[in-house]
VEXBATI-980054 format. One record per atom (N, C-alpha, C, O): x, z, y. Coordinates in steps of 0.2 Angstrom, whole numbers, padded with zeros to 4 digits, always signed. Layout:
BEGIN
XZY
...
This chain:
BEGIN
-0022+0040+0019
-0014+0040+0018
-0011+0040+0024
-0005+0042+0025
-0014+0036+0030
-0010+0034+0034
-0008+0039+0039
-0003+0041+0041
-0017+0043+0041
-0016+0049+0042
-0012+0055+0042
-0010+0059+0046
-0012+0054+0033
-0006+0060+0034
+0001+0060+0034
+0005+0065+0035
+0003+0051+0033
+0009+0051+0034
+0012+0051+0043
+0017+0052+0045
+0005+0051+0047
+0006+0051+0053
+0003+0060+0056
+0002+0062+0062
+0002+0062+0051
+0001+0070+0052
-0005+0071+0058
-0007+0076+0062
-0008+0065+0057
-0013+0064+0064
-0021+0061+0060
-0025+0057+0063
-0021+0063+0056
-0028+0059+0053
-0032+0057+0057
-0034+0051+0056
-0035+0061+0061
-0040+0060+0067
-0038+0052+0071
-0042+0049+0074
-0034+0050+0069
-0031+0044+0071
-0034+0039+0068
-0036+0034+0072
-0036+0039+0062
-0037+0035+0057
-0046+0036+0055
-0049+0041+0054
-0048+0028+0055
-0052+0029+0052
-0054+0030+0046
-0052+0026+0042
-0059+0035+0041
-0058+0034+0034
-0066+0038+0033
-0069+0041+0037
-0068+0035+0026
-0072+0034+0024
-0073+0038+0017
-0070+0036+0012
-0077+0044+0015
-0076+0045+0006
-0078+0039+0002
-0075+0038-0003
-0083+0035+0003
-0083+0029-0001
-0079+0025-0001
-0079+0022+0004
-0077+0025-0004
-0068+0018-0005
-0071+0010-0003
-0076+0009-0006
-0069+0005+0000
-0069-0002+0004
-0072-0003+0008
-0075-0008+0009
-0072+0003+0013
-0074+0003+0019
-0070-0001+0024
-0073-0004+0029
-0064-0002+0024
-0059-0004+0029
-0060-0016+0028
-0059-0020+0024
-0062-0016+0033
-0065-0022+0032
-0061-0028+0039
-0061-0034+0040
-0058-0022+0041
-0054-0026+0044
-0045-0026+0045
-0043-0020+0044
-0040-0030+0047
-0036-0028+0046
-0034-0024+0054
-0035-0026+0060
-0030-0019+0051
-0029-0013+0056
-0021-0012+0058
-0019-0008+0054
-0017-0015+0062
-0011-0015+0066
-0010-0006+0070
-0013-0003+0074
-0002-0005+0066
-0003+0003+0069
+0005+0003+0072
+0010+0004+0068
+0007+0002+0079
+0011+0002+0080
+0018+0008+0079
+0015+0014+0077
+0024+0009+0079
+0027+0013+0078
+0031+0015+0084
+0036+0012+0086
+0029+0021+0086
+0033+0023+0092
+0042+0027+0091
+0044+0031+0087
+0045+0023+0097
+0051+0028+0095
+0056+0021+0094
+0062+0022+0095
+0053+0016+0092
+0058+0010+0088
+0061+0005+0096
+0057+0003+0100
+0066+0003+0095
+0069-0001+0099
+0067-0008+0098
+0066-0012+0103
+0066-0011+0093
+0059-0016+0093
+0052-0015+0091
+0052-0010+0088
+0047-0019+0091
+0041-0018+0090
+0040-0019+0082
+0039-0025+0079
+0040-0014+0081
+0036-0013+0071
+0031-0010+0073
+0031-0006+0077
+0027-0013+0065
+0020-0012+0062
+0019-0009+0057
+0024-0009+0053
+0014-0006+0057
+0011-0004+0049
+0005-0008+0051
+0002-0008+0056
+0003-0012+0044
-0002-0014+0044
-0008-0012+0039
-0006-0010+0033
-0013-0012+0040
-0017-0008+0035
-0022-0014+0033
-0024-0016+0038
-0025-0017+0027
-0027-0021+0025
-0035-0020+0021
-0035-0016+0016
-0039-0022+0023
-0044-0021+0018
-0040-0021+0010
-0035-0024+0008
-0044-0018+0005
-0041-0016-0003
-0046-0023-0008
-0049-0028-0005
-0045-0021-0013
-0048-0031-0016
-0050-0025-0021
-0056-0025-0020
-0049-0021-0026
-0052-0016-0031
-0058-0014-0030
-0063-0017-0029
-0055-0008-0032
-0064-0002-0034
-0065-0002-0026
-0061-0001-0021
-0072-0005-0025
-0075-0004-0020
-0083-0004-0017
-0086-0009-0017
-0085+0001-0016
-0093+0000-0015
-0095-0007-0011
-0099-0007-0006
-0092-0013-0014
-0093-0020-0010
-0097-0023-0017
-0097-0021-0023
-0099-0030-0015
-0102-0036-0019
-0096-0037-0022
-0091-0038-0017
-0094-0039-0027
-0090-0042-0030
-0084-0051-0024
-0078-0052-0023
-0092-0055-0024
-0090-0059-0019
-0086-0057-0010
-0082-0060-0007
-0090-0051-0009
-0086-0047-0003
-0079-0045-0004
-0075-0046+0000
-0076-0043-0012
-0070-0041-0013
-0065-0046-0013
-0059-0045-0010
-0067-0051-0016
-0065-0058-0019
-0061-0060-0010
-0056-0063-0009
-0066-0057-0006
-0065-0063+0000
-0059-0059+0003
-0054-0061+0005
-0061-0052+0003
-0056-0048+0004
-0047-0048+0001
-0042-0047+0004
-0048-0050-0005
-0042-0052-0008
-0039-0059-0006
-0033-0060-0006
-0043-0064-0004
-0039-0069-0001
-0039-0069+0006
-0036-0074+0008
-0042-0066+0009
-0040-0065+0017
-0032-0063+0017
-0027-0066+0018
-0034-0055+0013
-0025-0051+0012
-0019-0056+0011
-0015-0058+0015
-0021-0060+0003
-0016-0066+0001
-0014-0070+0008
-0009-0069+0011
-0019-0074+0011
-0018-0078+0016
-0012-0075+0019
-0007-0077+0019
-0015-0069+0023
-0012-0065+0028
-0005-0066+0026
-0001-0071+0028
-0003-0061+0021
+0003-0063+0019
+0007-0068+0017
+0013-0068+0018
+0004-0072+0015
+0005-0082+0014
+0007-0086+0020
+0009-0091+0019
+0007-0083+0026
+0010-0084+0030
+0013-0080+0036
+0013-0082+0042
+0014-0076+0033
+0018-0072+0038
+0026-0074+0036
+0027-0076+0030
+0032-0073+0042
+0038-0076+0043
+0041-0069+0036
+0038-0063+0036
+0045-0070+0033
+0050-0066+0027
+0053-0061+0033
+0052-0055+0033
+0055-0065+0039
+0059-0061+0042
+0054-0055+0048
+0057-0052+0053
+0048-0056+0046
+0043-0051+0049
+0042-0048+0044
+0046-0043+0043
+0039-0048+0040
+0037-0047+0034
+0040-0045+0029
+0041-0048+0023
+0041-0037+0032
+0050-0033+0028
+0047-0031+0021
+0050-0033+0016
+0039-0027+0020
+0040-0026+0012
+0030-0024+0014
+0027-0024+0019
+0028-0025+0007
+0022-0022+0006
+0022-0016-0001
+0026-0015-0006
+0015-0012+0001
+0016-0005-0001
+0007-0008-0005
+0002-0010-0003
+0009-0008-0011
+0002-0009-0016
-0002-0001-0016
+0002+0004-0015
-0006+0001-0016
-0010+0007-0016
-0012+0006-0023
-0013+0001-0024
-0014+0012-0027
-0018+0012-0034
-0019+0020-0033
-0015+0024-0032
-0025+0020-0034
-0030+0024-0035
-0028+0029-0043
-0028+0026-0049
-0027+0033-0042
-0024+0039-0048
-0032+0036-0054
-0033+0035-0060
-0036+0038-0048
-0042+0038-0054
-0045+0031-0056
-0049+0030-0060
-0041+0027-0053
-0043+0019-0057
-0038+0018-0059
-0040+0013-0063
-0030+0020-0060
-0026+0015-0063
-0026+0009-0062
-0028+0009-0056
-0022+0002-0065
-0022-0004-0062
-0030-0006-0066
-0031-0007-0072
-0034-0005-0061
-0040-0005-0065
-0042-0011-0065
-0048-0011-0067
-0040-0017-0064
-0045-0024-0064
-0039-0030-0065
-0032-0029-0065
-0043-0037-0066
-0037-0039-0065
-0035-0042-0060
-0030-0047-0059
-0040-0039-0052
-0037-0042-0047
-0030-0038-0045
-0027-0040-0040
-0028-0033-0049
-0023-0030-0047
-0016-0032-0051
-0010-0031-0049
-0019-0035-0058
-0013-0040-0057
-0013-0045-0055
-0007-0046-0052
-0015-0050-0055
-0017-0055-0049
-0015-0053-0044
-0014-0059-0041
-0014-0048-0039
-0011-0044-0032
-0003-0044-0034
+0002-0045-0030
-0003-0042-0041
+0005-0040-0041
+0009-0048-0043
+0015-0050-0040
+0005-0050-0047
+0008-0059-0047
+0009-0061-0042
+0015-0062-0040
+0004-0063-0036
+0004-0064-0029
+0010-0064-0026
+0013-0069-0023
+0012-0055-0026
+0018-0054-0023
+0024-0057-0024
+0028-0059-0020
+0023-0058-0033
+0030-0060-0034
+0029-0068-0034
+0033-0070-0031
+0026-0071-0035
+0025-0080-0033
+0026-0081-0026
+0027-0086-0025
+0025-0075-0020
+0026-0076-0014
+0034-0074-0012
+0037-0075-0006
+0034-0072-0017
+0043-0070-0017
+0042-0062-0010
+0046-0061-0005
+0038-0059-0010
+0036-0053-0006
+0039-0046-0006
+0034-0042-0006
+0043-0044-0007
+0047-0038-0007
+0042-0031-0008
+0040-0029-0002
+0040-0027-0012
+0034-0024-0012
+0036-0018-0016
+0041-0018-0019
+0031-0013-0018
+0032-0008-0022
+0027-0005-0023
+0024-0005-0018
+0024+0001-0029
+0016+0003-0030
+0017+0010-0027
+0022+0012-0028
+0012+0012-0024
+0011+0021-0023
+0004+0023-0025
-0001+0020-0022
+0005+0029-0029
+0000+0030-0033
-0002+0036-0031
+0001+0042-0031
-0012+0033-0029
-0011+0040-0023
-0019+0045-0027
-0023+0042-0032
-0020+0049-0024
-0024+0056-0027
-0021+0056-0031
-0024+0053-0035
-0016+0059-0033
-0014+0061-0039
-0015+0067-0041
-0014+0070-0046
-0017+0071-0035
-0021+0078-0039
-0027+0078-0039
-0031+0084-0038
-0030+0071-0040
-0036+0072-0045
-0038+0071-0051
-0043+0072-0054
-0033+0069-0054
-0031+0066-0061
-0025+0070-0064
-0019+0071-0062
-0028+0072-0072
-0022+0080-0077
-0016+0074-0075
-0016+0068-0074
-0012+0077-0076
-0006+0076-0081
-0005+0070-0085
-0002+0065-0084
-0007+0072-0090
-0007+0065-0096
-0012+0060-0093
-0012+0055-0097
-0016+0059-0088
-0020+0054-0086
-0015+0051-0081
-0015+0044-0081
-0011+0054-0077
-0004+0051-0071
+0002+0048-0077
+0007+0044-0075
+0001+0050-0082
+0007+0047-0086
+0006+0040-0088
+0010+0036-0088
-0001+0040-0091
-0004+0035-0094
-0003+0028-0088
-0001+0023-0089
-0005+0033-0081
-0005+0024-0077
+0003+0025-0076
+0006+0019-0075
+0006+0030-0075
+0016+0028-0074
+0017+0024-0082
+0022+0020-0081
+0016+0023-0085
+0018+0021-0091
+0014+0012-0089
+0018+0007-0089
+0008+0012-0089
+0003+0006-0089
+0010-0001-0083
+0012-0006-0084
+0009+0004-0077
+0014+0001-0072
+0021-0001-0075
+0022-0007-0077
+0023+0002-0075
+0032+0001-0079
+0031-0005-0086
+0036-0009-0087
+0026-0004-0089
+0024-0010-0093
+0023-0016-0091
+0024-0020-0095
+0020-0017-0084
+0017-0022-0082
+0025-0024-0077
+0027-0030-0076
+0026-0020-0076
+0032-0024-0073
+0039-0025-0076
+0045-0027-0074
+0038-0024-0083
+0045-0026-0089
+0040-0030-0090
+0042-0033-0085
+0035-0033-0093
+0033-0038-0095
+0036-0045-0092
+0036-0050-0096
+0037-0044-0086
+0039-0049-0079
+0045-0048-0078
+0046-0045-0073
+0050-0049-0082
+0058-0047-0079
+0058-0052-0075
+0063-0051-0071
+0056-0058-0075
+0058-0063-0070
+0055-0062-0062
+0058-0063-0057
+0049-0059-0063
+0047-0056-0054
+0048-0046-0053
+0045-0040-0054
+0055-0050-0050
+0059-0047-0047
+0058-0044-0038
+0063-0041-0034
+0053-0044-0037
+0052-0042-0029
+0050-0036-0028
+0051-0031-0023
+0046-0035-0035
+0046-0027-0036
+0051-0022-0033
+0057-0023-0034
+0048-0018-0030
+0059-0012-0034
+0053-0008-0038
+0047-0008-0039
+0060-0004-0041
+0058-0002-0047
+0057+0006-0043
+0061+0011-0042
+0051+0005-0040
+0053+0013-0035
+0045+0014-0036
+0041+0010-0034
+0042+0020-0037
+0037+0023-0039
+0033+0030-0034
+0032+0036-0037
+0032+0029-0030
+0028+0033-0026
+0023+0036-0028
+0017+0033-0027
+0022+0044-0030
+0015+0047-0031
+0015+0049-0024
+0020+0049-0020
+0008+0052-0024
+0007+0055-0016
-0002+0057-0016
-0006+0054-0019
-0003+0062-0012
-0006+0064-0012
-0009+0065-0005
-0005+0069-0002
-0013+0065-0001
-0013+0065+0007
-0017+0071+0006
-0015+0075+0011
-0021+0075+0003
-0024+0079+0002
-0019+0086+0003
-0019+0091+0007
-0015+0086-0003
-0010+0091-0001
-0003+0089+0001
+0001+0093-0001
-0001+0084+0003
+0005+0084+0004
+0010+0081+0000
+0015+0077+0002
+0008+0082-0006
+0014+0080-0010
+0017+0074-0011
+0014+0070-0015
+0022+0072-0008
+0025+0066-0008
+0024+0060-0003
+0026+0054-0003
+0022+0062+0001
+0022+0062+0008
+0029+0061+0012
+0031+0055+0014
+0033+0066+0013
+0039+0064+0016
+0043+0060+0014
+0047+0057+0018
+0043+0060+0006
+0048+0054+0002
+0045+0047+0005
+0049+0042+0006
+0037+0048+0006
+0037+0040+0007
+0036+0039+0013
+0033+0034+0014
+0038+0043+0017
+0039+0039+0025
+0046+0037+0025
+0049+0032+0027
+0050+0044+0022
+0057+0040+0022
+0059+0034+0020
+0061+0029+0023
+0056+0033+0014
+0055+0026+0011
+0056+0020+0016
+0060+0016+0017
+0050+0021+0019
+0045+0018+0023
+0051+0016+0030
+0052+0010+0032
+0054+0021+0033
+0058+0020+0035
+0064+0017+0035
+0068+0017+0039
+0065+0015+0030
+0071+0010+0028
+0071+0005+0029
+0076+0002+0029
+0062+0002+0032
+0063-0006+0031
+0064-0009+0038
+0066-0015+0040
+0063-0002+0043
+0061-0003+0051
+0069-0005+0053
+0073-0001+0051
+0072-0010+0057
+0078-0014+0060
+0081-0007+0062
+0087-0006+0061
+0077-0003+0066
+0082+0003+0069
+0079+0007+0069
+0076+0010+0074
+0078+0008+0061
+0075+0015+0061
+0081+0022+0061
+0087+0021+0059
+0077+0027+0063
+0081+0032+0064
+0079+0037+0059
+0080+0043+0060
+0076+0035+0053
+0075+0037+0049
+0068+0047+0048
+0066+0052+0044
+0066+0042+0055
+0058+0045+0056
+0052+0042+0058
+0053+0039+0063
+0046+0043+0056
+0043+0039+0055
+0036+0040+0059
+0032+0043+0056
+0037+0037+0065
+0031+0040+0068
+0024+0035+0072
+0024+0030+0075
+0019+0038+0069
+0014+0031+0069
+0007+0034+0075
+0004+0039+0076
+0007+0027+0079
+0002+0030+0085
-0003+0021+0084
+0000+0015+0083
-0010+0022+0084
-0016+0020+0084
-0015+0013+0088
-0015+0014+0094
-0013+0006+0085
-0014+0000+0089
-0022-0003+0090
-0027-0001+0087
-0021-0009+0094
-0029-0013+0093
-0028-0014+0086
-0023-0014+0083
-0035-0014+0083
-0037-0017+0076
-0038-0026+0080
-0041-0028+0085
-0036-0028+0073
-0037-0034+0073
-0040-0038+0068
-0039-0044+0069
């Protein structure tokens, strides 16, 4: 995803087996008058890890975010997998997280052209249940991102997106390869 939102794949490292990313990955933003991040996080789901491996990965992520400053720490981008759905419950567990941590955040739901129709509606349907379920965690927005880095689709909506959170964004969004960390 990162790749295509930065039209640069080659940039990015990526894996066809899903929980390869094992460490956290800092991607600077060029073009900004102060210094923003994108950061990229090991995932806590479907992943060709040990259960125990995932587990640890989801509380490194929590940590991370458990202390980062509100006022660095403009919003987080949940990823879900078209072909898993909110598939476990560390995913809600990730979404509770956010809103106990009072974390500003929203889902994008990506391969969506690998999964028909009625299979993308079921998880648009699944999510929007899960978050009326919780009218009181509120950190969600109510903003739903499909996308596809494969073809493109919906890609542009969410760099704009994306760009709303940056202090002087200019309302484009352009991403070059920092140290991993």
């Amino acid at each position: 995803l990162l790749g295509a939102l930065a039209k640069q794949p080659q940039l990015f490292r990526r894996s066809k087996r899903p929980g390869c990313t094992t460490t956290v990955n800092f991607y600077s933003l060029k073009g900004q008058k102060y210094q923003n991040y994108l950061v990229d996080m090991p995932g806590y789901g479907y992943a060709a890890r040990a259960d125990e491996e995932r587990a640890n990965f989801s509380n490194a992520a929590l940590t991370y975010l458990a202390h980062r400053d509100p006022a660095i720490l403009r919003h987080v981008v949940l990823l879900i997998d078209a072909r898993r759905g909110l598939s476990s419950a560390r995913d809600d567990q990730a979404i509770d997280a956010l809103h106990r941590l009072q974390i500003s955040h929203h889902i994008v739901i990506t391969k969506i052209d690998l999964v028909n129709p009625p299979e993308l509606a079921a998880i648009i349907a699944d999510i929007f249940l899960k978050q009326n379920k919780n009218k009181e965690l509120a950190t969600c927005l109510p903003i739903l991102n499909l996308v596809s880095a494969k073809s493109g689709f919906g890609i542009s909506e969410l760099k704009d997106f994306l760009a709303s959170f940056f202090v002087d964004h200019d309302r484009t969004l352009a991403i070059e390869a920092a140290a991993s960390g």
